[in-house]
C-alpha positions as CSV (number, residue, x, y, z in Angstrom):
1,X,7.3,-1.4,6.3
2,X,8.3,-1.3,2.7
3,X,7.5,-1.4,-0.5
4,X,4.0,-0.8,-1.9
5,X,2.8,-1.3,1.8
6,X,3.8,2.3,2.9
7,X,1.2,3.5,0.0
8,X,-1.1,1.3,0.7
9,X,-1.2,2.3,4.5
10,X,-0.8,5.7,3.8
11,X,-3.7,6.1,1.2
12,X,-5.6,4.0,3.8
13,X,-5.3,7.3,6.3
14,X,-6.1,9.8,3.1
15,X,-9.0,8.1,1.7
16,X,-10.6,7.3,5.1
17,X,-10.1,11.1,6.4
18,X,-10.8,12.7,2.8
19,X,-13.5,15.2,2.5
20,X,-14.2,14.7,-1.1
21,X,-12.0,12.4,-3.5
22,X,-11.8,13.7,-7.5
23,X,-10.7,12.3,-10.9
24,X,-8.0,14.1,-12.6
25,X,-6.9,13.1,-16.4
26,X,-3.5,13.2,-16.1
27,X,-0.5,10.8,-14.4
28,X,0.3,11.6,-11.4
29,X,2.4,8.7,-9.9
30,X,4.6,6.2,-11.0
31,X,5.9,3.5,-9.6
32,X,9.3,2.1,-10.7
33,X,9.0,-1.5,-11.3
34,X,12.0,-1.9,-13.2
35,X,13.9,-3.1,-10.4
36,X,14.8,-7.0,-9.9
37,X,13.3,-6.9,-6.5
38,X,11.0,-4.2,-6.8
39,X,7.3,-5.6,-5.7
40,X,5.9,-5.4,-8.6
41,X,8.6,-6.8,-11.2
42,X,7.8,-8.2,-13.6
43,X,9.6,-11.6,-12.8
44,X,7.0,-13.1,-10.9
45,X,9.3,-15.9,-10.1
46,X,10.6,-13.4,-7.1
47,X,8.4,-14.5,-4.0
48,X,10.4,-13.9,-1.2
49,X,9.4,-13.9,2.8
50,X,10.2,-10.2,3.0
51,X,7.8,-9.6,0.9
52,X,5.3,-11.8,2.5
53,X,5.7,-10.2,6.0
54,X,5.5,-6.9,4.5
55,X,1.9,-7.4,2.9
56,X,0.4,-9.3,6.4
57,X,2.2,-6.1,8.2
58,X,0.5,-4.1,6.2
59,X,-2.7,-5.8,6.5
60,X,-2.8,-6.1,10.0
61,X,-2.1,-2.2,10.4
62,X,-5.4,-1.4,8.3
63,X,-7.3,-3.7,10.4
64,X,-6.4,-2.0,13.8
65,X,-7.1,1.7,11.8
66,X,-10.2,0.3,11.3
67,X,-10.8,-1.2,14.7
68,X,-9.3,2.0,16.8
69,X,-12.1,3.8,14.3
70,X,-15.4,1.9,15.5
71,X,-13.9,2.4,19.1
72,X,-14.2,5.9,19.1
């Protein structure tokens, strides 16, 4: 898995298994998105099948979290 789809899997687990979730006023993360390939650049010209698979990998992993949680 790469790019944004290892946060978005992992904050998947955190939220889900979070006791309590806050607001804090300050940055905390940044996400470099200065790279040509990075998945956010700003050249939205760059759609690529890597990036495709990536996002329905991603997906599909959230739905089976999900699943394995309403079978237990």
């Amino acid at each position: 898995m790469g790019d944004c789809g290892e946060d978005c899997w992992k904050m998947t687990h955190l939220a889900y298994n979070a006791n309590s979730v806050d607001a804090i006023d300050e940055e905390v993360y940044h996400y470099d998105c200065t790279r040509e390939n990075s998945y956010t650049s700003s050249n939205k010209n760059i759609i690529n099948k890597r990036k495709i698979w990536n996002d329905i990998k991603t997906a599909n992993l959230i739905i089976e979290f999900f699943k394995d949680m309403e079978q237990a």
